[in-house]
C-alpha positions as CSV (number, residue, x, y, z in Angstrom):
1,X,27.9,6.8,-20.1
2,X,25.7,3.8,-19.1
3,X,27.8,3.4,-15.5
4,X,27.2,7.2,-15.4
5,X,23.1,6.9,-15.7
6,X,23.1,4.5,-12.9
7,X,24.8,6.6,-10.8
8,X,22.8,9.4,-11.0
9,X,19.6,7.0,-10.5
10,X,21.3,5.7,-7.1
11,X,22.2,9.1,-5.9
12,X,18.2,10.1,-6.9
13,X,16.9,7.1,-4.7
14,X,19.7,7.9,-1.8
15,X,17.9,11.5,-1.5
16,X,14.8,10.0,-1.9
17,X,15.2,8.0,1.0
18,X,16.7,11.0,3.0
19,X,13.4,12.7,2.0
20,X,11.3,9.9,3.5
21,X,14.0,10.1,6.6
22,X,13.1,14.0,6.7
23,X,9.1,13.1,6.6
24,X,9.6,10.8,9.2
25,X,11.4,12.9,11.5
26,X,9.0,15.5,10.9
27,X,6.0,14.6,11.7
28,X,7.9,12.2,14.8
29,X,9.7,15.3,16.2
30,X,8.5,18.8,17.3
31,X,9.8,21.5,14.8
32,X,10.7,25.0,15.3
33,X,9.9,27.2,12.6
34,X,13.6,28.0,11.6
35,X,13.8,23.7,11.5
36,X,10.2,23.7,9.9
37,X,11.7,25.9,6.9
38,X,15.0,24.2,6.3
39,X,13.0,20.6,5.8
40,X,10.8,22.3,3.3
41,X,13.6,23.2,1.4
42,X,15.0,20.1,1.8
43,X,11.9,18.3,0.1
44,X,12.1,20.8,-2.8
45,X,15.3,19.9,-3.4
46,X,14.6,16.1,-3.3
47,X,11.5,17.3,-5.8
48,X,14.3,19.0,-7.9
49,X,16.0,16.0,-8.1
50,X,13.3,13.5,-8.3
51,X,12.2,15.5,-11.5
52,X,15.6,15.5,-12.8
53,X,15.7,11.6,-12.3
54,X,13.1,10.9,-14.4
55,X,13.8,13.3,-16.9
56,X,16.7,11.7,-17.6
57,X,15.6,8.0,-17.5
58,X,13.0,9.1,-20.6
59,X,15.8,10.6,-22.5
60,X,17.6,7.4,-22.1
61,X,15.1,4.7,-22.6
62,X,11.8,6.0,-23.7
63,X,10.9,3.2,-25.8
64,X,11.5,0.6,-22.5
65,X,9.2,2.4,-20.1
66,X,5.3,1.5,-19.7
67,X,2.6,3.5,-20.6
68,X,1.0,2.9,-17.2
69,X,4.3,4.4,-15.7
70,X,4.3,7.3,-18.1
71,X,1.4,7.8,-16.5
72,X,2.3,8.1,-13.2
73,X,5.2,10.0,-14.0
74,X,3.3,13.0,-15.9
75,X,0.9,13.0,-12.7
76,X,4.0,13.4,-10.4
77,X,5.8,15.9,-12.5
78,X,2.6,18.1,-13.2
79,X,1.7,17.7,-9.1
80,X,5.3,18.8,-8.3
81,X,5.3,21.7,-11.0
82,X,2.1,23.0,-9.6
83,X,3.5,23.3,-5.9
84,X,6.2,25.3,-6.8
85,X,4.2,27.4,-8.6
86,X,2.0,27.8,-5.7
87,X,4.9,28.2,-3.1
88,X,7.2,31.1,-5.4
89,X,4.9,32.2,-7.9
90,X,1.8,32.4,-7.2
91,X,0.6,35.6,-4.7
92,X,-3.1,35.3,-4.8
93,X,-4.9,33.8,-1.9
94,X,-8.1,33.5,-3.6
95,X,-7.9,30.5,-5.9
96,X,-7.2,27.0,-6.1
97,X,-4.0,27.0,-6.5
98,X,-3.4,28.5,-3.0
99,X,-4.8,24.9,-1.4
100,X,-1.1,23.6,-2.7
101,X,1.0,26.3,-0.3
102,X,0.6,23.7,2.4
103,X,3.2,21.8,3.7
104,X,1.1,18.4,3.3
105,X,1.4,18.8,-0.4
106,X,5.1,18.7,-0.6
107,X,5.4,15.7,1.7
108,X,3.3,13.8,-0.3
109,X,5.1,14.5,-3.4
110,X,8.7,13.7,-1.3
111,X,6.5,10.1,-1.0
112,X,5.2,9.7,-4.4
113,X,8.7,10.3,-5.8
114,X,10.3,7.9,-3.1
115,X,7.9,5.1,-4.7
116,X,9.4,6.4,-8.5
117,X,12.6,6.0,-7.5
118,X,12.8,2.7,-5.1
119,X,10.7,1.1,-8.0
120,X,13.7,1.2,-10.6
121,X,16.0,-0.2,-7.6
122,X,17.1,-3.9,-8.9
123,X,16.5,-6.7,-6.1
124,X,17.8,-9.6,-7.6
125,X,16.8,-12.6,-4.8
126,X,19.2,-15.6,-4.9
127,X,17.5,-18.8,-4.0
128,X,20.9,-20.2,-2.9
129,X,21.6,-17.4,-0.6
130,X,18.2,-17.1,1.1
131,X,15.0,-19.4,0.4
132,X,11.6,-17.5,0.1
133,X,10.4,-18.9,3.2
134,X,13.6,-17.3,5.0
135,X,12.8,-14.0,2.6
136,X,9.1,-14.0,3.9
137,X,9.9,-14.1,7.5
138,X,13.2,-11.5,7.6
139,X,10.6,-9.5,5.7
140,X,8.6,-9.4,8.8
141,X,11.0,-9.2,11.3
142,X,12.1,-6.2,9.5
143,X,8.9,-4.5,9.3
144,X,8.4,-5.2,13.4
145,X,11.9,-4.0,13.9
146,X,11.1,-0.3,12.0
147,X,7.7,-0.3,13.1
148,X,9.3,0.0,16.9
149,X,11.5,2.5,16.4
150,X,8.9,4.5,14.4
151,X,6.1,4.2,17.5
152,X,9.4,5.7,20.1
153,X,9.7,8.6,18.0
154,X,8.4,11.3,20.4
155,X,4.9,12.4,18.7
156,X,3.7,9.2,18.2
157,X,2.6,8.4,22.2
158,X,1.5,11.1,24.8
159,X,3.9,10.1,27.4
160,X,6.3,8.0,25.8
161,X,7.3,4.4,25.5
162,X,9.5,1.9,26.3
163,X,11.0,-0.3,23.4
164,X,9.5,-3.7,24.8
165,X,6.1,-2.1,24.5
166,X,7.2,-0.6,21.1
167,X,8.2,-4.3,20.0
168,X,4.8,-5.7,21.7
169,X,2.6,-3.5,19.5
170,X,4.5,-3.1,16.4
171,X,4.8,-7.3,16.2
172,X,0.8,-7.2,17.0
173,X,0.3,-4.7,14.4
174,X,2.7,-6.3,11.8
175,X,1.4,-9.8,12.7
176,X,-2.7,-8.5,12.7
177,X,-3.3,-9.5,16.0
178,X,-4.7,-6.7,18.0
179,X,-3.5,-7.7,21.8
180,X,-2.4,-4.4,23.1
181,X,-0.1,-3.6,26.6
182,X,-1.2,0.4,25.9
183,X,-4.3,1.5,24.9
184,X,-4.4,3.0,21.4
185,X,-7.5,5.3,22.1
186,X,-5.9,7.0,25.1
187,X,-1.8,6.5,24.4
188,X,-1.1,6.8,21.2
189,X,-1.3,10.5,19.2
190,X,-3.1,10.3,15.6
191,X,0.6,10.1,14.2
192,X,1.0,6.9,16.4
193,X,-2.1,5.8,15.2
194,X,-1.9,6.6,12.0
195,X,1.8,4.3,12.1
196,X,-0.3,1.1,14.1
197,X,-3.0,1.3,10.7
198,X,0.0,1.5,8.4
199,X,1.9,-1.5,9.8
200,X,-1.5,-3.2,9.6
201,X,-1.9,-2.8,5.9
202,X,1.8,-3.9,5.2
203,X,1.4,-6.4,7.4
204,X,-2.0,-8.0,6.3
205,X,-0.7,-7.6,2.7
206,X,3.0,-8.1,3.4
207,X,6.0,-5.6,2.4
208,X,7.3,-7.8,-0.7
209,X,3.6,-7.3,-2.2
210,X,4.1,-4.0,-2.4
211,X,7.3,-4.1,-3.3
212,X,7.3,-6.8,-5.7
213,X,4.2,-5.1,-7.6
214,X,5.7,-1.7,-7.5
215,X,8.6,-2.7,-9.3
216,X,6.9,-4.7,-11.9
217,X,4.2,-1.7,-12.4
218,X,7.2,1.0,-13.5
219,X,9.9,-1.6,-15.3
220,X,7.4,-3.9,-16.6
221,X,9.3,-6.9,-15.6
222,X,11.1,-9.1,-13.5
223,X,14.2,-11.7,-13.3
224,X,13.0,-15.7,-13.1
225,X,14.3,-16.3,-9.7
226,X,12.3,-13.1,-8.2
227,X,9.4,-14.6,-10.4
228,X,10.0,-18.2,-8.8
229,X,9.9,-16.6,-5.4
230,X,6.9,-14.8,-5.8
231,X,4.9,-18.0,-6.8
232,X,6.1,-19.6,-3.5
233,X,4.7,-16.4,-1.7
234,X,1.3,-16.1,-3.6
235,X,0.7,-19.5,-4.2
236,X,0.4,-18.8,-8.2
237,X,0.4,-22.1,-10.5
238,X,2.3,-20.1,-13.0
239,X,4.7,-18.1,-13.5
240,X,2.6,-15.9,-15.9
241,X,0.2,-15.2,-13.4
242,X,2.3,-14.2,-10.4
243,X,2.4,-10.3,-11.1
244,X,-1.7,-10.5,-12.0
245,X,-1.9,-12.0,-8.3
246,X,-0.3,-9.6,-6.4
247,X,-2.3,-7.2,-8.9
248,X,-5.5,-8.9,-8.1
249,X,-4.8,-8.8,-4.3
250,X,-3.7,-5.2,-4.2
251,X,-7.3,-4.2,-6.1
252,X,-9.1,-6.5,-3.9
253,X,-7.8,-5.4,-0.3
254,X,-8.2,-1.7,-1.5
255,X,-11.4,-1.7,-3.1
256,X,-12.9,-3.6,-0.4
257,X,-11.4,-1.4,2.2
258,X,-12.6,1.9,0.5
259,X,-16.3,0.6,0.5
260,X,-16.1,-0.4,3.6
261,X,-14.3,2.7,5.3
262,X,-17.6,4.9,3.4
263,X,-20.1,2.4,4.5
264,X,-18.2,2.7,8.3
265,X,-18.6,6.7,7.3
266,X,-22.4,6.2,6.6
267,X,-23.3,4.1,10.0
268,X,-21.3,6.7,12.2
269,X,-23.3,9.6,14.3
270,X,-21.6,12.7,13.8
271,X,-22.0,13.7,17.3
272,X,-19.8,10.8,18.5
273,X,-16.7,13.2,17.1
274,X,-14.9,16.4,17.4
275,X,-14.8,17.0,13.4
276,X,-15.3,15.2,10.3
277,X,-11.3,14.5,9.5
278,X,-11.5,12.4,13.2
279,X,-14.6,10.7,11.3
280,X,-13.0,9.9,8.4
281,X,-10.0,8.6,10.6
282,X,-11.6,6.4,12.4
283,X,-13.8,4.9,9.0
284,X,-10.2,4.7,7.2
285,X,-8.7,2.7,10.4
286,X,-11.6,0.7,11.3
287,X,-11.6,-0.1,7.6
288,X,-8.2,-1.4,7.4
289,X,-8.1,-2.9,10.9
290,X,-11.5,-5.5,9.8
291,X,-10.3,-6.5,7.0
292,X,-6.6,-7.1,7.7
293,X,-8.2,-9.2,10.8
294,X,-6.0,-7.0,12.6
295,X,-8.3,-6.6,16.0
296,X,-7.3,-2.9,16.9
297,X,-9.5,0.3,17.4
298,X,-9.0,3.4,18.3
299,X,-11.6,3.1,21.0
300,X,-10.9,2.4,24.3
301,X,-13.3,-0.4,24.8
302,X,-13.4,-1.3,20.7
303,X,-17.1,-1.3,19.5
304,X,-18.5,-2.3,22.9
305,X,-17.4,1.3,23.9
306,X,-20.8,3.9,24.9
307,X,-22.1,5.2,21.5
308,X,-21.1,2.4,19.4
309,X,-22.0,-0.2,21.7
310,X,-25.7,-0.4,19.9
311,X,-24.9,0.4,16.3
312,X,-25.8,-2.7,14.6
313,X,-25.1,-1.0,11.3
314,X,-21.6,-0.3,11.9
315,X,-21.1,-3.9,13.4
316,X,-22.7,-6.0,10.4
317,X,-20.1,-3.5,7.8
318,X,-17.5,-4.6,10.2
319,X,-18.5,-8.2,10.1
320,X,-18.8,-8.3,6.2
321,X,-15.5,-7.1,6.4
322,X,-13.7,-9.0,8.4
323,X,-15.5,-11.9,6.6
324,X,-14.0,-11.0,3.4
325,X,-10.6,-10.4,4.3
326,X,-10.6,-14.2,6.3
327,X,-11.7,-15.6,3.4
328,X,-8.3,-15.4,1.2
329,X,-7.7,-13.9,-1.6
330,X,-7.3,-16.5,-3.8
331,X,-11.0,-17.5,-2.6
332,X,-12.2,-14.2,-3.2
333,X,-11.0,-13.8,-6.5
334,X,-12.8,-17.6,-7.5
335,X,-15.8,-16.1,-6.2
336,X,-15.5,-12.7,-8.1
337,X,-14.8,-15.4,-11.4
338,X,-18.0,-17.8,-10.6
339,X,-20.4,-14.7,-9.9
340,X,-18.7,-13.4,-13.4
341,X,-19.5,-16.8,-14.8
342,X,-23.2,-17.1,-13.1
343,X,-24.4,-13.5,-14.6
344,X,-22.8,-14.7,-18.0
345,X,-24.7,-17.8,-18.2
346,X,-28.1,-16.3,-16.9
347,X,-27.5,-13.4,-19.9
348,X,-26.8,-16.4,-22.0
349,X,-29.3,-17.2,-25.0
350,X,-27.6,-20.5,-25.5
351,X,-29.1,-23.9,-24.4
352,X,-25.8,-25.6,-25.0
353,X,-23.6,-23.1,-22.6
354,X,-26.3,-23.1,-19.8
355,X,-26.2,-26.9,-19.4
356,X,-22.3,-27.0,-19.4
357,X,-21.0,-26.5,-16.2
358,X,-17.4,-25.9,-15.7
359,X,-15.0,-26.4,-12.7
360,X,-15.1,-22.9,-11.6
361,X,-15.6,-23.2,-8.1
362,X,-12.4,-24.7,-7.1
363,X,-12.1,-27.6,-4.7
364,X,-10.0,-25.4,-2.0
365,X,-13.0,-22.2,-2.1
366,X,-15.6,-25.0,-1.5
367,X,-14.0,-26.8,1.2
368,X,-12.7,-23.1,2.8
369,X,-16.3,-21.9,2.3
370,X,-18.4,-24.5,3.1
371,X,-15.9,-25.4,6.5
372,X,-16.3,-21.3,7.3
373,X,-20.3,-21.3,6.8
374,X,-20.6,-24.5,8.8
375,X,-18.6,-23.3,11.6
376,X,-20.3,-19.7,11.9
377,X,-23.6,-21.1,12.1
378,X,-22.7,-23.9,14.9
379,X,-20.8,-21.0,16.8
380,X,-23.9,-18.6,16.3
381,X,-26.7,-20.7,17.7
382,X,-24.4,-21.6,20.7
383,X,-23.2,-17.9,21.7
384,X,-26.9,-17.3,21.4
385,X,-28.2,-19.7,23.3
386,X,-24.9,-19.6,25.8
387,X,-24.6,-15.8,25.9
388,X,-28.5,-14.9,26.0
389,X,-29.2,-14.0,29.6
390,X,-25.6,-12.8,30.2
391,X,-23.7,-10.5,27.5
392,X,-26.6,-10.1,25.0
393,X,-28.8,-9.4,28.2
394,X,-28.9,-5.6,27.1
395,X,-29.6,-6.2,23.5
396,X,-33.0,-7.0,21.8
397,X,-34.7,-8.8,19.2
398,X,-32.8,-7.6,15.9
399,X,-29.7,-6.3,18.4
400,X,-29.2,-9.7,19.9
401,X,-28.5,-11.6,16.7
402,X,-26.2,-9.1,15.4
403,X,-24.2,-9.2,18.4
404,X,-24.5,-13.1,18.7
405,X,-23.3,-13.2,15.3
406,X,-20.3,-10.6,15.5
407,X,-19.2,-12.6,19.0
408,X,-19.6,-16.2,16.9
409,X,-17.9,-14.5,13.4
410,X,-14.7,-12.4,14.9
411,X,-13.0,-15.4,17.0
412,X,-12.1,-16.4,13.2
413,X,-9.3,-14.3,13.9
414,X,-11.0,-10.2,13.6
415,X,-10.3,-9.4,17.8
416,X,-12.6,-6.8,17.6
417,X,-15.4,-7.1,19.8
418,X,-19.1,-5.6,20.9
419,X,-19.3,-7.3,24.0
420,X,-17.3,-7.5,27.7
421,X,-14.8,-10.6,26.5
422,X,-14.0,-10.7,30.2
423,X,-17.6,-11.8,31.0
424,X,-18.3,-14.3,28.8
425,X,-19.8,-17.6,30.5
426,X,-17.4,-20.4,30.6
427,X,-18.6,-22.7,28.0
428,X,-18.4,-19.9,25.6
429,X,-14.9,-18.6,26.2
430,X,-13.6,-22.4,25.5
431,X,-15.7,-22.1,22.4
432,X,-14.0,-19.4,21.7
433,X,-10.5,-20.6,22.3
434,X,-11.7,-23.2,19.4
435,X,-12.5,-21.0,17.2
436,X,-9.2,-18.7,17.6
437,X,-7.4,-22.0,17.2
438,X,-9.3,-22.8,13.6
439,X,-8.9,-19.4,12.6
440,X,-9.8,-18.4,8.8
441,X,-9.1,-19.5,5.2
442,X,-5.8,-20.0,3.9
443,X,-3.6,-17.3,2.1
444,X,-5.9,-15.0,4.1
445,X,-5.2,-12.1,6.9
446,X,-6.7,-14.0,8.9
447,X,-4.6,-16.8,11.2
448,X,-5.1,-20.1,13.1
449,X,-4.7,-23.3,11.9
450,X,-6.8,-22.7,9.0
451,X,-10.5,-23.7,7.7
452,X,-8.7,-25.7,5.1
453,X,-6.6,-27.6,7.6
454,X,-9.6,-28.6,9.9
455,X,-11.3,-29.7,7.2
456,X,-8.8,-32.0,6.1
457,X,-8.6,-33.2,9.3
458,X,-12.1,-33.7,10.3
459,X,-12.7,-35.6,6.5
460,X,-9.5,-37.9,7.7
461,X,-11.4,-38.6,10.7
462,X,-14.5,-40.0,8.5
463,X,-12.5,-41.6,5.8
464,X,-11.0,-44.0,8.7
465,X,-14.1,-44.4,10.5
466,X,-15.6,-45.9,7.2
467,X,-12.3,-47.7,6.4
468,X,-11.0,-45.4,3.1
469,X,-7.9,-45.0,2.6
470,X,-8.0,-41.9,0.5
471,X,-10.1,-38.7,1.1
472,X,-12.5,-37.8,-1.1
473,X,-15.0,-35.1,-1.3
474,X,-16.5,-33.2,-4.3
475,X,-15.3,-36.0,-6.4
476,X,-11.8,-35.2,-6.5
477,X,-9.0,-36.7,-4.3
478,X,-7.0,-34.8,-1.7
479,X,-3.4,-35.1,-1.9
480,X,-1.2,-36.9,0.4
481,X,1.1,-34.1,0.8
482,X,-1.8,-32.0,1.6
483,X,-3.0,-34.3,4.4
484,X,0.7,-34.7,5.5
485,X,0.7,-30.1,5.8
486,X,-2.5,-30.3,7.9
487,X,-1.3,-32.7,10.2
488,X,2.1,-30.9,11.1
489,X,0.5,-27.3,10.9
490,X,-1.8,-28.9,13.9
491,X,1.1,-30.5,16.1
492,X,3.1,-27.8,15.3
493,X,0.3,-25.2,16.6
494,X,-0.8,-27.4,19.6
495,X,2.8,-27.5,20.5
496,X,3.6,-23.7,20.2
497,X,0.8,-22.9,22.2
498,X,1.3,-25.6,24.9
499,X,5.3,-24.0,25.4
500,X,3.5,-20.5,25.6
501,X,1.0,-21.3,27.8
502,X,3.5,-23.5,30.6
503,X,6.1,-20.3,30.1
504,X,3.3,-18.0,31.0
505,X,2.2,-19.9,33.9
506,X,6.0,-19.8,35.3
507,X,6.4,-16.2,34.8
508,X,3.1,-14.9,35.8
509,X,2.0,-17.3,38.8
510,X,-0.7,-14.9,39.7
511,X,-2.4,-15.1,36.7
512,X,-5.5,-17.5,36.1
513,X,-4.8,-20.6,33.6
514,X,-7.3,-20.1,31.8
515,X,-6.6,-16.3,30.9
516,X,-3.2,-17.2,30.3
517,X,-4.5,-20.0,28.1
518,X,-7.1,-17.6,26.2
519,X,-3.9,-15.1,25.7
520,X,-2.0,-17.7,24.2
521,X,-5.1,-18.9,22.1
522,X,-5.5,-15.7,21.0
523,X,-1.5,-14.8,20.5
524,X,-0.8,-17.6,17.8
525,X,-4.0,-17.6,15.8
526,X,-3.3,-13.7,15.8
527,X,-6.9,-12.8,17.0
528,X,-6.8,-9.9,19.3
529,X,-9.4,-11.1,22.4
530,X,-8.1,-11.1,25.7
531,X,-9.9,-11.7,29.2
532,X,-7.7,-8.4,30.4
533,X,-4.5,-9.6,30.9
534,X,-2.2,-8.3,28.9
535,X,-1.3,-4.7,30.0
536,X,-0.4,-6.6,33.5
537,X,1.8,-9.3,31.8
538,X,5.5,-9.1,33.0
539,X,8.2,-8.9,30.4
540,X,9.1,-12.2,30.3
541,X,5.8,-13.3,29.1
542,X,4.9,-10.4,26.8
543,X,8.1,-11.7,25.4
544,X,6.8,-15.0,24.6
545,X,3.4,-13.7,23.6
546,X,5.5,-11.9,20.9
547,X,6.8,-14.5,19.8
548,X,3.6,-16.5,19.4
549,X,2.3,-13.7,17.6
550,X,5.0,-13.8,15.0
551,X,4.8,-17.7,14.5
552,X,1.1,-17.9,14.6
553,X,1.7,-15.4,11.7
554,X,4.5,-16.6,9.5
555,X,3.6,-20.1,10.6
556,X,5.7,-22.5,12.5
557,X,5.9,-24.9,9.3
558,X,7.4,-21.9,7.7
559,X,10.1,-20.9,10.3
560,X,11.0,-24.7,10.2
561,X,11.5,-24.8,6.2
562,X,13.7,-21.8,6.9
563,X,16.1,-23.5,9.6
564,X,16.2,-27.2,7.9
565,X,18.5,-27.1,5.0
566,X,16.1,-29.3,1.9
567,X,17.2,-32.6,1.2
568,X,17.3,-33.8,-2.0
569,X,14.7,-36.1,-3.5
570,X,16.4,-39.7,-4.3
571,X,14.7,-42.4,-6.0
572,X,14.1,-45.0,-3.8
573,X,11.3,-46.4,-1.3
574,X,12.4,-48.4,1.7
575,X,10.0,-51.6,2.6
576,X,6.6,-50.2,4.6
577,X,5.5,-51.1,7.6
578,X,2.2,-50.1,9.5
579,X,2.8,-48.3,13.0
580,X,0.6,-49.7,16.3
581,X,-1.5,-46.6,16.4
582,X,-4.2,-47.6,19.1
């Protein structure tokens, strides 16, 4: 009876997944009538059987399913119940029940029941088979690989597409990196679009967080080894805590996105848009795009394009937001817990509690901040003074530090930009390449070496100069192991870029070293800017810019855990001896 139960689960989640197939191809292929008709009936009958699923799975097991998912399940059901009402039953035209006739309403049930039933699939991970750094990047390369053949489908692009540029901008999109061969304003339908803003979000977030949490919502729990793995993904100190990570990052990314998509909403003129769903589009993508760091618009010219060129409104909500989401989540979730701790002790009547002060800010959100406020500033005052009489010559007063600031801020790794990258003053654009290179906080969506990383580096560089042989800052120690990190991260950067940029320079002789170095910058740290390069790139090097994007975004250190097999740790020292260094 048991064996029996699975089976009619599997078969569930193998129509489910023909359901999402159906979707797919729907909206990627034009549809006759007669064609339109059959795939509705099609997703009533995956419906019929998604209802049937989980009908059966309460009979079963009621007392081993979640409230939460109880939840969800009612919601579905009663959804699903209400569009076949509104399909067969109901005749009238003239109530609410009518706006559930659409063909949008069914698909999104198909989806909602997809997520239901890939939720109670079991994915037990084998750290002997695959090691979660070799999970994390097939993960990715998965995600690029789908991502390409969804942006071939024939609706997604106005005049087609050939699979190298599909791979280019699915691995840009999946990696958060903006540089684009096609323009997405002009190229891409809003179903193209609308798959670019999707890869974003799973990229910036990554496919196993959604995964992982899904599952965990809807069973409740999880096997150790899928636990162990997940704390080697989100960097979680216990075990306990790895599913209210992923849940912490999930509330984070969204809420932060939604405020900033209405705030985007609020800043927009009206008249800048054929109707209010292309509004809302462009607040949702925008939204999504800043935070994720990703660097794409659906503008031609991103924000420096005519009617958004001057509103400073819409580029400080897009600054905040790319801010955010380059700060980590980790650090975002410490500064959610101090400002929780701040307002608790200013509420407080207690002498005693307002002179204790506890470690809440931890040592890696002060070093990430102060490293990321100390940086924007420096690169503020010299875009301003660098860029006054030449990029920010059309801006004024208020206008000019806005713009000073969103040029300074989204080198961290955002790509967006209010400005003519292309005419930037020489000084400046090597400024920039520094900043690319540094990129933003660690565990962030943002990429480049890393605040954290420079710091270490920088503090290493003072520690020597005064003779220490430890780092020390904020009265705690930094590790060895996290000085040892740092060090390789920045070889191992220096040296993937160095390759890219000699590989360039051989393919494309034509081109100017410094735009091939600013494109190869801006590929690894997964930024976005380009001096205007890379629709003219031949295929050789848009090759190689793909694959800096990918290793800038699963990191080289992390490609070269995946390859070299661990040794194992023996318990012995050999004799030491110092290295002539200089």
């Amino acid at each position: 009876m048991r064996f029996d139960i699975k089976l009619i689960h599997k078969i569930a989640f193998g129509i489910s997944l023909a359901g999402i197939i159906a979707f797919i191809g729907n909206f990627g292929f034009s549809q006759s009538v007669v064609s339109q008709k059959i795939l509705y009936g099609f997703y009533c009958f995956v419906l019929v059987v998604g209802i049937v699923s989980t009908t059966i799975r309460y009979i079963t097991d009621f007392t081993g399913l979640k409230r939460k998912a109880f939840a969800f399940d009612l919601l579905t059901v009663l959804f699903t119940l209400v569009i076949f009402y509104a399909h067969f039953v109901n005749i009238s035209t003239e109530n609410w029940i009518s706006h559930f006739e659409s063909g949008t309403a069914l698909k999104f049930a198909v989806v909602f029941t997809f997520i239901r039933e890939f939720s109670e699939v079991r994915l037990n991970y084998k750290r002997t088979v695959i090691n979660p750094a070799q999970l994390f990047i097939a993960s990715f390369l998965g995600i690029i690989l789908i991502g390409s053949g969804l942006l071939m489908l024939p609706n997604a692009t106005y005049s087609g597409i050939s699979f190298l540029d599909a791979l280019f901008t699915s691995t840009s999109a999946v990696c958060v990196t903006g540089l684009a061969v096609l323009d997405t304003a002009t190229h891409f339908t809003q179903f193209g679009q609308t798959i670019i803003m999707s890869l974003i979000q799973v990229g910036g977030l990554g496919i196993l967080t959604f995964a992982s949490y899904f599952s965990y919502f809807f069973r409740g729990g999880s096997s150790y080894e899928n636990q162990l793995a997940l704390s080697d993904l989100t960097s979680s100190n216990k075990l306990g805590e790895v599913f209210s990570t992923l849940k912490y990052i999930l509330l984070v990314t969204f809420g932060i996105e939604l405020v900033s998509a209405l705030l985007i909403y609020a800043s927009l003129d009206t008249s800048s848009f054929n109707s209010q769903w292309e509004q809302i589009f462009f607040s949702a993508f925008h939204a999504i795009s800043a935070f994720c760091n990703a660097g794409f618009s659906t503008l031609s010219n991103s924000l420096s394009e005519t009617g958004f060129e001057y509103n400073y409104a819409l580029h400080l909500v897009i600054i905040l937001t790319f801010f955010l989401g380059a700060l980590g989540f980790p650090i975002v979730v410490n500064l959610l817990t101090y400002l929780k701790y701040k307002i608790s002790i200013l509420l407080s009547f207690s002498k005693k509690r307002k002179n204790y002060r506890p470690w809440v800010l931890n040592l890696n959100s002060r070093l990430s901040l102060i490293t990321t406020l100390a940086i924007a500033v420096v690169a503020f005052v010299f875009f301003f003074i660098l860029e006054y009489n030449n990029t920010l010559a059309n801006h004024h007063g208020f206008g000019k530090v806005v713009t000073a600031l969103f040029g300074a801020t989204t080198p961290r790794s955002a790509g967006l930009n209010t400005i003519d990258t292309g005419s930037m003053t020489f000084p400046v654009i090597m400024l920039v390449c520094l900043l690319m290179w540094i990129g933003g906080s660690p565990q962030s969506t943002a990429g480049g070496i890393k605040t954290s990383t420079f710091a270490i580096a920088t503090l290493n560089i003072i520690s020597l100069a005064k003779g220490k042989s430890r780092i020390e800052i904020f009265r705690r120690e930094i590790a060895d192991i996290s000085v040892k990190r740092a060090f390789a991260i920045i070889s191992l950067s220096l040296i993937s870029i160095g390759l890219g940029i000699t590989l360039v320079s051989i393919f494309d002789t034509e081109k100017k070293l410094i735009d091939i170095a600013f494109e190869c910058f801006s590929a690894y740290s997964t930024t976005g800017l380009s001096l205007g390069i890379t629709g003219n790139l031949s295929s050789a090097s848009k090759l190689v810019i793909i694959v800096l994007m990918f290793v800038g975004r699963v990191s080289m250190l992390s490609l070269m855990i995946a390859v070299f097999k661990k040794v194992k740790h023996k318990n012995y020292s050999y004799p030491k001896e110092e290295i002539t260094i200089n």
